[in-house]
Backbone as a chain_set.jsonl record, in Angstrom:
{"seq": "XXXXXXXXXXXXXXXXXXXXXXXXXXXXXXXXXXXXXXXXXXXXXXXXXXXXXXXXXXXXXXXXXXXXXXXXXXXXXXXXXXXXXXXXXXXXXXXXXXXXXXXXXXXXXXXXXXXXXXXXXXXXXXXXXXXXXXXXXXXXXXXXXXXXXXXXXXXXXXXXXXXXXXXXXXXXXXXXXXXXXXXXXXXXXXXXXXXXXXXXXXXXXXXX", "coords": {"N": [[58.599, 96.093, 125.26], [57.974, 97.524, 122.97], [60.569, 99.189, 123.489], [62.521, 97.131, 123.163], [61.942, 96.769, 120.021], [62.632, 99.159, 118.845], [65.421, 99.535, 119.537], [66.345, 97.67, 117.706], [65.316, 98.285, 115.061], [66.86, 100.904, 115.192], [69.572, 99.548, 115.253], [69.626, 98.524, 112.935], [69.423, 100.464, 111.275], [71.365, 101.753, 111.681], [73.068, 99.698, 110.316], [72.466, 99.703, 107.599], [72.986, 102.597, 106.656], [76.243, 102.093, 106.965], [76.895, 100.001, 105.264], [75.402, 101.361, 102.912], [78.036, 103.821, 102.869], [79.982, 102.219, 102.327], [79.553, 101.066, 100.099], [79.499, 103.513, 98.403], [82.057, 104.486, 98.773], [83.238, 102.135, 97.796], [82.778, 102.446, 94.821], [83.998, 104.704, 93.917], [86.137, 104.508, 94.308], [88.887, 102.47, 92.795], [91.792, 100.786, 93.553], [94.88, 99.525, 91.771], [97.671, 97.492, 91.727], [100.91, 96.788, 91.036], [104.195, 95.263, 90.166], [107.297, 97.045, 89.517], [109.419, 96.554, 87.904], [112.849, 96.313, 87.947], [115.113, 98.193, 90.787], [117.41, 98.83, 89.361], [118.691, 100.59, 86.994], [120.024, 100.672, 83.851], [123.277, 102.652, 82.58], [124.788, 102.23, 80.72], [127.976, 100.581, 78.828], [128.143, 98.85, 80.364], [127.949, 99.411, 83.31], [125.907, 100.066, 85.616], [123.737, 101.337, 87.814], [122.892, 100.776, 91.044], [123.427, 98.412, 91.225], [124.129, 96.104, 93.046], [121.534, 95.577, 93.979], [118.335, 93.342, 94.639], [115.933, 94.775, 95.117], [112.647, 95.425, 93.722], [110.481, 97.905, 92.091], [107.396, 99.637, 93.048], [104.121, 100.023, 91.635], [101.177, 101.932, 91.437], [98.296, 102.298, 90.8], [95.412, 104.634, 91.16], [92.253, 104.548, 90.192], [89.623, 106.5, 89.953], [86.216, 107.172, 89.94], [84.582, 109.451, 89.744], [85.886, 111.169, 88.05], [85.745, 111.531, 84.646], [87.326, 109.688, 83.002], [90.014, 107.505, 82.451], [92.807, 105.712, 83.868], [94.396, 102.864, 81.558], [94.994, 99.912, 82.837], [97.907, 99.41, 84.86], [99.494, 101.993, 85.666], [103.25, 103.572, 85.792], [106.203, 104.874, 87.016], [110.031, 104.734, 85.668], [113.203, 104.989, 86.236], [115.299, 106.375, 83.777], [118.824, 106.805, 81.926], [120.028, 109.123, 80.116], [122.485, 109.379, 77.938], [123.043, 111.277, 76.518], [124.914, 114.209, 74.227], [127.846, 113.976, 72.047], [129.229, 116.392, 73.21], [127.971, 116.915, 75.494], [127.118, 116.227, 78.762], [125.685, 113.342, 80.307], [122.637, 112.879, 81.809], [119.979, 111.613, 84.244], [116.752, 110.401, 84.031], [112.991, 110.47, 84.946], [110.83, 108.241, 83.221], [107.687, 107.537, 81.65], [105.147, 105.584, 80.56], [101.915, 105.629, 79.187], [98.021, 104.79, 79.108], [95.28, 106.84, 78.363], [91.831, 106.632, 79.057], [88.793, 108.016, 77.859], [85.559, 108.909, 78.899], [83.834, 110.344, 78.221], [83.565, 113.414, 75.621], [86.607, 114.966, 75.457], [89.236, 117.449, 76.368], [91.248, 117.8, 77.455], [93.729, 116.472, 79.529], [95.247, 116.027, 82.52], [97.555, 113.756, 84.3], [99.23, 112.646, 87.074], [102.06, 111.384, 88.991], [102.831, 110.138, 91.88], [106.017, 110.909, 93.587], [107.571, 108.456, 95.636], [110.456, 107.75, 97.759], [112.598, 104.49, 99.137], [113.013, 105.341, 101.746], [110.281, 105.507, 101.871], [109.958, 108.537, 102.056], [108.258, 111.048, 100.003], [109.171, 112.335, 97.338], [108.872, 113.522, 94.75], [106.002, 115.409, 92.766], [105.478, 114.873, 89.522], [104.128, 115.647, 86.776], [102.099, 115.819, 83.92], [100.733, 117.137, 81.756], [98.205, 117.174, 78.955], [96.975, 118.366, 76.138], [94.437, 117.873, 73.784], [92.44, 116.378, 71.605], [90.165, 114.072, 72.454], [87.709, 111.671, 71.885], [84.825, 110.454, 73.096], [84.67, 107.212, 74.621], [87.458, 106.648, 73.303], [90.717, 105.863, 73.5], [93.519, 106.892, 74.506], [97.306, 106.892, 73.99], [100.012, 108.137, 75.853], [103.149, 109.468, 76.879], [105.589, 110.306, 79.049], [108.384, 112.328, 80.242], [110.861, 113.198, 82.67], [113.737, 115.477, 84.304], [115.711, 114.26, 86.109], [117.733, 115.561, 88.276], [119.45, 114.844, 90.645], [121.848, 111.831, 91.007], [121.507, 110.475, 93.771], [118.651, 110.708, 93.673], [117.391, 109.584, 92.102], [118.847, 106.711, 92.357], [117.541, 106.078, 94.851], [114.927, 106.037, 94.392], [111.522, 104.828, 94.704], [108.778, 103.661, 94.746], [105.611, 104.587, 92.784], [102.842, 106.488, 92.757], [100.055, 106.568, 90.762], [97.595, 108.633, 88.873], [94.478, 110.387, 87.564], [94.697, 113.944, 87.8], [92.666, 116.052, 86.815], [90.376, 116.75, 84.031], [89.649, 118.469, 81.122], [86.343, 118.744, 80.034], [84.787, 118.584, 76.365], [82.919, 119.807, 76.659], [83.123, 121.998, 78.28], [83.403, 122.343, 80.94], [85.187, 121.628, 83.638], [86.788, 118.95, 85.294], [87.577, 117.573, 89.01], [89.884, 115.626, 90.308], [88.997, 113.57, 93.395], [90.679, 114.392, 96.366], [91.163, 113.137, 98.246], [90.669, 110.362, 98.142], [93.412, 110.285, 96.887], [95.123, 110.843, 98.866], [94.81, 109.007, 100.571], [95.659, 107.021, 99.796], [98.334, 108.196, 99.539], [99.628, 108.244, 102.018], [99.914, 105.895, 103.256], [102.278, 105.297, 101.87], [103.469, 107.718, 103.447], [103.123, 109.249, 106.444], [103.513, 111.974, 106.746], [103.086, 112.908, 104.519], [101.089, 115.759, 103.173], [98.097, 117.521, 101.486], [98.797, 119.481, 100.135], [100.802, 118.614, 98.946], [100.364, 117.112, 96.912], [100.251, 118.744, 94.796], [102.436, 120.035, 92.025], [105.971, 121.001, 92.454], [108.162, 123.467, 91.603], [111.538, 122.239, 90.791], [114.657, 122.426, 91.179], [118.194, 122.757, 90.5], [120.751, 119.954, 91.509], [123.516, 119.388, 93.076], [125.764, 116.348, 93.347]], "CA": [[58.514, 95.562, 123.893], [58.483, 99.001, 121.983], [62.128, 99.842, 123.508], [63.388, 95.957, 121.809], [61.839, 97.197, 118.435], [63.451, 100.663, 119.102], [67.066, 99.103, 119.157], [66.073, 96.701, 116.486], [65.257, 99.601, 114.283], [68.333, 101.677, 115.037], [70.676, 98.967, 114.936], [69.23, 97.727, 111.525], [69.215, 101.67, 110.069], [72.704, 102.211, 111.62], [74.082, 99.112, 109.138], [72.311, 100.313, 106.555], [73.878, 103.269, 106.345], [77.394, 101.435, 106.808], [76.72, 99.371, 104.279], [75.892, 102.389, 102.367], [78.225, 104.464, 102.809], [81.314, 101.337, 102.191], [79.438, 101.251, 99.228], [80.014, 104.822, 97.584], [83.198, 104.552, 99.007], [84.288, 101.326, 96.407], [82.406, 103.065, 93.591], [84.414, 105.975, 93.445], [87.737, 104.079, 94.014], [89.835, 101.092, 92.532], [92.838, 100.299, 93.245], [95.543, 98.486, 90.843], [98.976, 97.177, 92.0], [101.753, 95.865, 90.004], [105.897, 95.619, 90.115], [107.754, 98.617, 88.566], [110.856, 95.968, 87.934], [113.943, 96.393, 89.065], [115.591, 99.7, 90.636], [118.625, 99.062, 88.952], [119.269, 101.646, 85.993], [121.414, 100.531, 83.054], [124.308, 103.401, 82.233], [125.761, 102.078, 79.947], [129.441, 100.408, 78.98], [128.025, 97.462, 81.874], [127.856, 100.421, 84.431], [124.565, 100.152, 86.509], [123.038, 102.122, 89.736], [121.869, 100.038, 92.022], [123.762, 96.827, 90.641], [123.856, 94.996, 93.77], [119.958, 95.321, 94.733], [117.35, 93.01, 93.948], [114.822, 95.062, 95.253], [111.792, 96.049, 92.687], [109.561, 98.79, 92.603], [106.236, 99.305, 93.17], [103.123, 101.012, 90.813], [100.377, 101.851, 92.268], [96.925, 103.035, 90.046], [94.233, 104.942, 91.82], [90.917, 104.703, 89.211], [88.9, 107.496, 90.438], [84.886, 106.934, 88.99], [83.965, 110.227, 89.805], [86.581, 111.256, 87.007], [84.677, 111.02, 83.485], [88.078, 109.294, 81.872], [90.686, 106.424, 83.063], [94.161, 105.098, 83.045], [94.546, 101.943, 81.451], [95.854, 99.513, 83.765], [98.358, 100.201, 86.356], [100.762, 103.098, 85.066], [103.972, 103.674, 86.996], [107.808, 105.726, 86.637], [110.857, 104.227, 85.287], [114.324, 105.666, 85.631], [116.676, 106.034, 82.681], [119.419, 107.634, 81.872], [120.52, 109.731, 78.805], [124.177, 109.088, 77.885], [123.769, 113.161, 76.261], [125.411, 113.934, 72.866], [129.267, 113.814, 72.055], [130.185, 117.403, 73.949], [127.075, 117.431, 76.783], [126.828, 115.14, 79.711], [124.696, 112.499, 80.489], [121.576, 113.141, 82.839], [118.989, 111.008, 84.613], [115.239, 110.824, 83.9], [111.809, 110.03, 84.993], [110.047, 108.077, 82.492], [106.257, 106.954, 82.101], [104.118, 105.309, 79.411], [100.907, 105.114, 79.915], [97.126, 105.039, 78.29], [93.872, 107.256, 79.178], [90.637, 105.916, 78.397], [88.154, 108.684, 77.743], [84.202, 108.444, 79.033], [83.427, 111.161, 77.296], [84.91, 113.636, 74.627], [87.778, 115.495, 75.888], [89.763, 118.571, 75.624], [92.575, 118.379, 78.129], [94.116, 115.764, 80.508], [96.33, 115.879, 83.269], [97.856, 112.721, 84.674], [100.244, 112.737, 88.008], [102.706, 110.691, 89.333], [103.41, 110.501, 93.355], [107.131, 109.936, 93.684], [108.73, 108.103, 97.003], [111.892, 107.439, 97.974], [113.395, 103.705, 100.031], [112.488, 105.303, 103.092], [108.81, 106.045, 102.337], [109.19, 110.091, 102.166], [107.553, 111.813, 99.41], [109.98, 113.22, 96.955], [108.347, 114.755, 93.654], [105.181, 114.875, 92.031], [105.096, 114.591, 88.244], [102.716, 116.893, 86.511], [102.062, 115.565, 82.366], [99.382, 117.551, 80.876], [97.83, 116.697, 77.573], [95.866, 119.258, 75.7], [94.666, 116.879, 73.097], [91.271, 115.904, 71.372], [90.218, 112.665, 72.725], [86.568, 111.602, 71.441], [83.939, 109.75, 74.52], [85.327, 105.878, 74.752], [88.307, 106.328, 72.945], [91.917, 105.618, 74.262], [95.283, 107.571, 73.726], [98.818, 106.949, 74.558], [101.097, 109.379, 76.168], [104.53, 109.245, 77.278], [106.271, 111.835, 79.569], [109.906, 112.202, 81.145], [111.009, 114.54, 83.385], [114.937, 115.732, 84.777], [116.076, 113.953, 87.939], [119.361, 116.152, 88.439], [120.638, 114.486, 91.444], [122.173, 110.444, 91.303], [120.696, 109.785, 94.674], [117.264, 110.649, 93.961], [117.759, 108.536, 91.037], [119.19, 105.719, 93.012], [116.558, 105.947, 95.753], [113.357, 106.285, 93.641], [110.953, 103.244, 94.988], [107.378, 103.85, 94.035], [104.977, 105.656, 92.194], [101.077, 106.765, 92.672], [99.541, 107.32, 89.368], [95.924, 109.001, 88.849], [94.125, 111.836, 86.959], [94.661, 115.332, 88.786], [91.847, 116.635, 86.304], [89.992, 117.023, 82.922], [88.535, 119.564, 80.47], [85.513, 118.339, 78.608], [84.889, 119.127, 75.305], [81.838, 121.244, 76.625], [84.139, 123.187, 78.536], [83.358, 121.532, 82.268], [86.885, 120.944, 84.223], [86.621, 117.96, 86.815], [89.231, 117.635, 89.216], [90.0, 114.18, 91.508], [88.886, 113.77, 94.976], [91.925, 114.431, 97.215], [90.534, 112.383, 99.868], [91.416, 109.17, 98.016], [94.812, 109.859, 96.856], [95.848, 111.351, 100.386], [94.873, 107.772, 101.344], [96.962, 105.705, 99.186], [99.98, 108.382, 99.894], [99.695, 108.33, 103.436], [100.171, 104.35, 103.406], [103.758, 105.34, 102.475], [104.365, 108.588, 104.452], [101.988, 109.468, 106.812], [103.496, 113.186, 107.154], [101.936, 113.33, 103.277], [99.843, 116.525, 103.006], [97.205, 117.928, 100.525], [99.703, 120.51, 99.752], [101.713, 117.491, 98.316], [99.903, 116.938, 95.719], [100.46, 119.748, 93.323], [104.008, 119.929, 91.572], [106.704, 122.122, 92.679], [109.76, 123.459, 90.779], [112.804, 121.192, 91.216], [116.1, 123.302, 91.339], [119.045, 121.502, 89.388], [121.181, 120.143, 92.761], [124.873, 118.819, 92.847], [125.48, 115.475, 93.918]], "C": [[58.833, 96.652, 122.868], [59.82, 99.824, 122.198], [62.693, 98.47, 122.471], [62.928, 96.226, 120.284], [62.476, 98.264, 118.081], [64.91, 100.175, 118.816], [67.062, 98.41, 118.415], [66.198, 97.917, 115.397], [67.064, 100.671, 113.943], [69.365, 101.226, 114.991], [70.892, 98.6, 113.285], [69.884, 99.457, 110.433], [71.358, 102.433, 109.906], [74.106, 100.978, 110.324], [73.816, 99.143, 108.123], [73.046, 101.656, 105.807], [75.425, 102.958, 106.143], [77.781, 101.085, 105.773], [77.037, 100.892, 102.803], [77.017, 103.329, 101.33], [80.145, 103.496, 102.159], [80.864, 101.29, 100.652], [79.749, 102.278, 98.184], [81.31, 104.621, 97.681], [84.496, 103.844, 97.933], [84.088, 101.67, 95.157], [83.326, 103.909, 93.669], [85.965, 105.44, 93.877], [88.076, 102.609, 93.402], [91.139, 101.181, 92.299], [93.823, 99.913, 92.541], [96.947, 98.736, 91.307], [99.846, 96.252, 91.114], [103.343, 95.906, 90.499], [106.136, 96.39, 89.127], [108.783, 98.096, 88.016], [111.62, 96.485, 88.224], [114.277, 97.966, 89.619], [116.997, 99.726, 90.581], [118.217, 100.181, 87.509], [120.353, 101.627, 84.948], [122.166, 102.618, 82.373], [124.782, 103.46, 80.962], [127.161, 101.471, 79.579], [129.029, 99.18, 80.51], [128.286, 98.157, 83.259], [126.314, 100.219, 84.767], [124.365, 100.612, 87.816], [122.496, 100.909, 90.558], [122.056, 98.573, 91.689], [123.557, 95.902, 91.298], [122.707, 94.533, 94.415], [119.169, 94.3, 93.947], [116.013, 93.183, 94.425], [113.807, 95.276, 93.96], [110.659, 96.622, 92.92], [108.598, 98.579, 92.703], [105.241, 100.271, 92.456], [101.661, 100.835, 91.31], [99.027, 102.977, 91.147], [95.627, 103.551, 90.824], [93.316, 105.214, 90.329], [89.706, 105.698, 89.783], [87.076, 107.812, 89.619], [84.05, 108.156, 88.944], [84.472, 111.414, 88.501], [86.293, 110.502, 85.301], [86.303, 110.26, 82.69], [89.104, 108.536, 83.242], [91.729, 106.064, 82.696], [93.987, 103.855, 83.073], [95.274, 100.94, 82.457], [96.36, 99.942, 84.824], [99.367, 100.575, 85.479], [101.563, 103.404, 86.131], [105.196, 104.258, 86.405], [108.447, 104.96, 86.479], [112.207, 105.411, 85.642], [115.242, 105.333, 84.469], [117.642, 106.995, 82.642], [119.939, 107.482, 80.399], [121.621, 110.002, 78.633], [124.911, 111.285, 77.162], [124.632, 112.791, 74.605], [127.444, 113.823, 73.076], [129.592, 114.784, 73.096], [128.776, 117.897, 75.405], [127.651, 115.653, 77.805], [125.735, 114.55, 80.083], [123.667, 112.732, 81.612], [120.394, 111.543, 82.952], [117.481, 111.157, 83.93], [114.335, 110.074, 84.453], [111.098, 109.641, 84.047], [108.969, 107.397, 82.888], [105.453, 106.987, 80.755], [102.863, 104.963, 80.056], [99.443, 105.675, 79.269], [95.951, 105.791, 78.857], [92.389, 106.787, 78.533], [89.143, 106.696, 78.633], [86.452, 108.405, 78.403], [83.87, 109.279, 78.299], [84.23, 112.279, 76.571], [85.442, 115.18, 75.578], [88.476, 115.985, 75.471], [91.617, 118.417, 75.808], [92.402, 117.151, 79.022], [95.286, 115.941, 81.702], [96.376, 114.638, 84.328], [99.039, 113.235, 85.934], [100.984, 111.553, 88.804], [103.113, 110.653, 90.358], [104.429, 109.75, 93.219], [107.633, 109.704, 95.426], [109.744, 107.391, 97.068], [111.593, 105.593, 98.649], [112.844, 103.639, 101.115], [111.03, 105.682, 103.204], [108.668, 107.674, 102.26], [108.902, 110.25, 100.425], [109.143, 112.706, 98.403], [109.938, 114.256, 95.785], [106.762, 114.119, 93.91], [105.172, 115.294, 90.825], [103.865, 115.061, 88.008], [102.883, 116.149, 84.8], [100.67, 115.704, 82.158], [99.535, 117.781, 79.301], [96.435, 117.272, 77.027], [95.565, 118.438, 74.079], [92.883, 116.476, 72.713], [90.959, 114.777, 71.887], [88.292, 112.815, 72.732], [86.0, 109.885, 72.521], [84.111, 108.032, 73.661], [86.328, 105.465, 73.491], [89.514, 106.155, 73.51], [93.056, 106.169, 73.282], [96.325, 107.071, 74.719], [99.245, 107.812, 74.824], [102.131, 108.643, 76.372], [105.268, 110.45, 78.014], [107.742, 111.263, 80.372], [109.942, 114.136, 81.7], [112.35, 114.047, 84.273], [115.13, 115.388, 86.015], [117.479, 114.475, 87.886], [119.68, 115.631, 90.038], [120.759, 112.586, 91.423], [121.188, 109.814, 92.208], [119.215, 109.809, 94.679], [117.07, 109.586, 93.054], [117.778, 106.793, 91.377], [118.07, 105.177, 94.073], [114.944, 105.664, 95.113], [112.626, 104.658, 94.056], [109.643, 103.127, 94.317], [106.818, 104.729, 93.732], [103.376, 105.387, 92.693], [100.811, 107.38, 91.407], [98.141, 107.27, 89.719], [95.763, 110.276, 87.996], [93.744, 112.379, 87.21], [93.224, 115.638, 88.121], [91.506, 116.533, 84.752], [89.422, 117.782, 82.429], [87.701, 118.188, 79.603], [85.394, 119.015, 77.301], [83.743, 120.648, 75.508], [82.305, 122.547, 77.561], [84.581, 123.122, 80.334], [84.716, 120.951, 82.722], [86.161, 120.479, 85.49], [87.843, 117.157, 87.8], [89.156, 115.846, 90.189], [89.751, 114.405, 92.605], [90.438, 113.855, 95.137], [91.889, 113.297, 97.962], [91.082, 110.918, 99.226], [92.845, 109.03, 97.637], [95.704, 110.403, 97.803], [95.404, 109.826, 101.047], [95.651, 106.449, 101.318], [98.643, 106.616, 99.358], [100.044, 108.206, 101.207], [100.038, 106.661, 104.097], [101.931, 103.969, 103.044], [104.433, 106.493, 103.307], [103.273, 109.703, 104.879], [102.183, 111.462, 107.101], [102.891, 113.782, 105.802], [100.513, 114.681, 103.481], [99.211, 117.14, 101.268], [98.243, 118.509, 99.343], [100.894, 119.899, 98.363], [101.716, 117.311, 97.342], [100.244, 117.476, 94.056], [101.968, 119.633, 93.491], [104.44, 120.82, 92.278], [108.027, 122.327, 91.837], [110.763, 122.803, 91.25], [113.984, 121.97, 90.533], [117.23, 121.974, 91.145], [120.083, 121.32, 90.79], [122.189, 119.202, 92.419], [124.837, 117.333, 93.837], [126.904, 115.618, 95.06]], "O": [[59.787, 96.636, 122.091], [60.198, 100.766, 121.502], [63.158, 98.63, 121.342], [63.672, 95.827, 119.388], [62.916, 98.329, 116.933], [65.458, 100.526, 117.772], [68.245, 98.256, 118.113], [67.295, 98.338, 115.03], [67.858, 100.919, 113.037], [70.324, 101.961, 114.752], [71.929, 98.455, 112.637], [70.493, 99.517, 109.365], [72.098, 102.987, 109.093], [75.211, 101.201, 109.828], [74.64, 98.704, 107.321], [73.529, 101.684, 104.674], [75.955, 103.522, 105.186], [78.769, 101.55, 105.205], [78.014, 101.261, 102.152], [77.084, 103.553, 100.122], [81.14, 104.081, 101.732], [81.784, 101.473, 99.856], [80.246, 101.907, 97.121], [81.888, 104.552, 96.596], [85.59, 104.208, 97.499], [84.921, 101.379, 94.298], [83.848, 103.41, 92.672], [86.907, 106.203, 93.662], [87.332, 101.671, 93.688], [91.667, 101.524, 91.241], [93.108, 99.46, 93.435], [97.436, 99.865, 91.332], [99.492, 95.188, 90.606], [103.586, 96.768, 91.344], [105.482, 96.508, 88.091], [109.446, 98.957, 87.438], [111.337, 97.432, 88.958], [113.79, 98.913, 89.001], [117.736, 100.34, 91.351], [117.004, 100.299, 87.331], [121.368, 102.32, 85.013], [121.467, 103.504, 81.882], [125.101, 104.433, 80.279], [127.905, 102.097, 80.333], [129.786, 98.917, 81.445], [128.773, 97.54, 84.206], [125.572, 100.272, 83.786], [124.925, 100.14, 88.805], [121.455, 100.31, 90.289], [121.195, 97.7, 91.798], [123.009, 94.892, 90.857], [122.624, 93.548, 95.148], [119.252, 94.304, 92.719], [115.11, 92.35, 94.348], [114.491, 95.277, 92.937], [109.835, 96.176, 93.718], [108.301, 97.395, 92.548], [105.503, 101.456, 92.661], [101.114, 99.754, 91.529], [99.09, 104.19, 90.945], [94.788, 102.686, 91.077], [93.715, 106.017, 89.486], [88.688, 105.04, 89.998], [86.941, 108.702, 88.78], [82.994, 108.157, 88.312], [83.729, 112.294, 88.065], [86.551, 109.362, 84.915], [86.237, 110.437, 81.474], [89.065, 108.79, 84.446], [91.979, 105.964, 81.495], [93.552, 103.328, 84.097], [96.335, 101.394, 82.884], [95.784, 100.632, 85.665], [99.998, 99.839, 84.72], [101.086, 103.547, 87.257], [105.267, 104.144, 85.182], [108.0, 103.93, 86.983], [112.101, 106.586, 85.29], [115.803, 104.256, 84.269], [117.442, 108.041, 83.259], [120.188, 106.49, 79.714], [121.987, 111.028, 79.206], [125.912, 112.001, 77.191], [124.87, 111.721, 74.046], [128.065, 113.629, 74.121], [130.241, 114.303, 74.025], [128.749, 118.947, 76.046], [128.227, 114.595, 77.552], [124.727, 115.245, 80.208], [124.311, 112.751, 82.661], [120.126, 110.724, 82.073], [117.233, 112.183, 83.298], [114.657, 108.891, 84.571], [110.418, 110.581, 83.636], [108.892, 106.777, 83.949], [105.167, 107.964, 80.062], [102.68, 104.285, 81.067], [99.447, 106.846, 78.889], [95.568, 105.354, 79.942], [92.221, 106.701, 77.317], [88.344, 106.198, 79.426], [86.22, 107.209, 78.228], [83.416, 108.733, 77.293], [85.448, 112.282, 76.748], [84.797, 116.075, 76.122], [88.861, 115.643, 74.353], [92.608, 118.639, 75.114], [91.281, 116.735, 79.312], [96.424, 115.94, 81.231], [95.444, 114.467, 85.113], [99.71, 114.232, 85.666], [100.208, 110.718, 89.268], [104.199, 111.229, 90.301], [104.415, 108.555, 92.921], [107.96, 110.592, 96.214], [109.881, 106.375, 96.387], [110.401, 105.286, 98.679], [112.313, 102.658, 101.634], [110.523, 106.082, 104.252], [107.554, 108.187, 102.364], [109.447, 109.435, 99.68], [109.92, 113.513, 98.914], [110.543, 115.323, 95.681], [106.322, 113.185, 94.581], [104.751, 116.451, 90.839], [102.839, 114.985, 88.683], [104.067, 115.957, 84.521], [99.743, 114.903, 82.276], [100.436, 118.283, 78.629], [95.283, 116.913, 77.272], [96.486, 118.441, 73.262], [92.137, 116.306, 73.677], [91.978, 114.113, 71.696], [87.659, 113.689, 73.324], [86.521, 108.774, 72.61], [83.787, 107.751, 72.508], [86.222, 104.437, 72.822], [89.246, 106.46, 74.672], [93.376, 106.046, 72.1], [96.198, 106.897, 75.931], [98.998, 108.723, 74.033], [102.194, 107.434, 76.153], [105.458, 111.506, 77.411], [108.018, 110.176, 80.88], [109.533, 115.271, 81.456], [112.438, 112.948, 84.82], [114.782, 116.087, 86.967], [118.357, 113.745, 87.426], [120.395, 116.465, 90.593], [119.758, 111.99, 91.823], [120.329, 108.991, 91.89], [118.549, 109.132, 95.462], [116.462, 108.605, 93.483], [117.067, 105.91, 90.898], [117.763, 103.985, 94.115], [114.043, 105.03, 95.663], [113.131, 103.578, 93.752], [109.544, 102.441, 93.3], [107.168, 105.829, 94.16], [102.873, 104.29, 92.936], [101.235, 108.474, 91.034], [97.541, 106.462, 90.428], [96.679, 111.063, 87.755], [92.516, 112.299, 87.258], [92.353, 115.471, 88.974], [92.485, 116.184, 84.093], [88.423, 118.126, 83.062], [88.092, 117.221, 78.949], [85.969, 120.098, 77.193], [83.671, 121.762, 74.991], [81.92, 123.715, 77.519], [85.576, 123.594, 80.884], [85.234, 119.952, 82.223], [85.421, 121.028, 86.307], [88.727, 116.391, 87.417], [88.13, 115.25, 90.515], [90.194, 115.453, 93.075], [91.266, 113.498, 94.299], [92.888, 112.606, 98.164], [91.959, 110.35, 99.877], [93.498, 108.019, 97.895], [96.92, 110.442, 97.609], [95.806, 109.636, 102.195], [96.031, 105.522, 102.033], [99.747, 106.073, 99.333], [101.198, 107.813, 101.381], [100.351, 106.424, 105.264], [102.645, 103.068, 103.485], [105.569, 106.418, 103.775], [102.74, 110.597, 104.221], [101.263, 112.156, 107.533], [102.309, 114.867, 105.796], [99.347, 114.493, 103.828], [99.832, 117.13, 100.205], [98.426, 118.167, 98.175], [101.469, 120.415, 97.404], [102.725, 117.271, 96.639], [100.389, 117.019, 92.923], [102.618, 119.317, 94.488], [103.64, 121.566, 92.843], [108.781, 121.416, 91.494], [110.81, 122.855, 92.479], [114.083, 122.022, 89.307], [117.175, 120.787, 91.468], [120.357, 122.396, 91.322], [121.957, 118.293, 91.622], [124.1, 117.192, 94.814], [127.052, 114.799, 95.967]]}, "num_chains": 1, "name": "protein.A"}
């Protein structure tokens, strides 16, 4: 009789903890999925990249609760391209609008963007830091672009991971993002995704 209360007990304490521990787990993440529309790219003059696809991208928001501040919605990359003035040439870009929504007051933001390719690999990450007053449950706009110097990365670009790498508070406290959850949502497109990944790297201007 005192061994069937014994496995009663430890079965009961082992789904308690389960329970638990699935619990912290949805607190400190949410999700948000949306379409990125198309990955065509107007040019210009009725020239378009990617004219004959009707694939469309994908944006992907990790909400991180352990992170005292939040992006609005689901934020995600755009390509455009800059036609350049009369005597330069026209270049590609990474663009991204997108809102943060303060918990408390705030010095500094940095927002990041995981970029992947078509085939699922990993091809930038997008760094837009914002040194910027922002006062506890208020909301700002940003906007950032950044140089895609080659066509095909351009052409290839499929989805984005957006989240916030880190924050200064106003009292001087910097809080950075778990890893652990956004190594879980990159690894769902390319499981060779490491830590390492995360942080930016310089992008060298490359011929097509």
């Amino acid at each position: 009789m005192f061994d069937v209360f014994r496995r009663i007990l430890k079965t009961t304490f082992a789904t308690i903890l389960l329970v638990l521990s699935l619990t912290s787990s949805l607190a400190a993440e949410n999700v948000t999925k949306t379409s990125g529309g198309s990955i065509k790219t107007a040019l210009g003059y009725g020239i378009v990249l990617n004219k004959g696809s009707s694939l469309t991208r994908e944006w992907i928001t990790i909400h991180d609760t352990s992170i005292p501040a939040d992006i609005s919605g689901t934020a995600g990359v755009t390509t455009i391209y800059d036609s350049g003035e009369r005597y330069s040439s026209g270049s590609y870009q990474y663009s991204a609008e997108y809102s943060v929504i303060s918990k408390e007051a705030l010095s500094a933001v940095e927002v990041r963007f995981l970029i992947f390719d078509i085939w699922g690999n990993h091809s930038r990450t997008l760094s837009a830091t914002d040194i910027v007053d922002m006062a506890a449950g208020s909301t700002k706009k940003f906007d950032g672009k950044w140089n895609i110097y080659s066509e095909n990365e351009a052409s290839e670009y499929y989805a984005s991971i957006a989240y916030i790498a880190q924050i200064r508070a106003k009292s001087g406290r910097v809080t950075k993002a778990n890893p652990k959850i956004v190594l879980e949502q990159a690894r769902k497109f390319s499981k060779k995704f490491l830590e390492g990944d995360l942080e930016p790297k310089p992008v060298r201007k490359q011929l097509n």
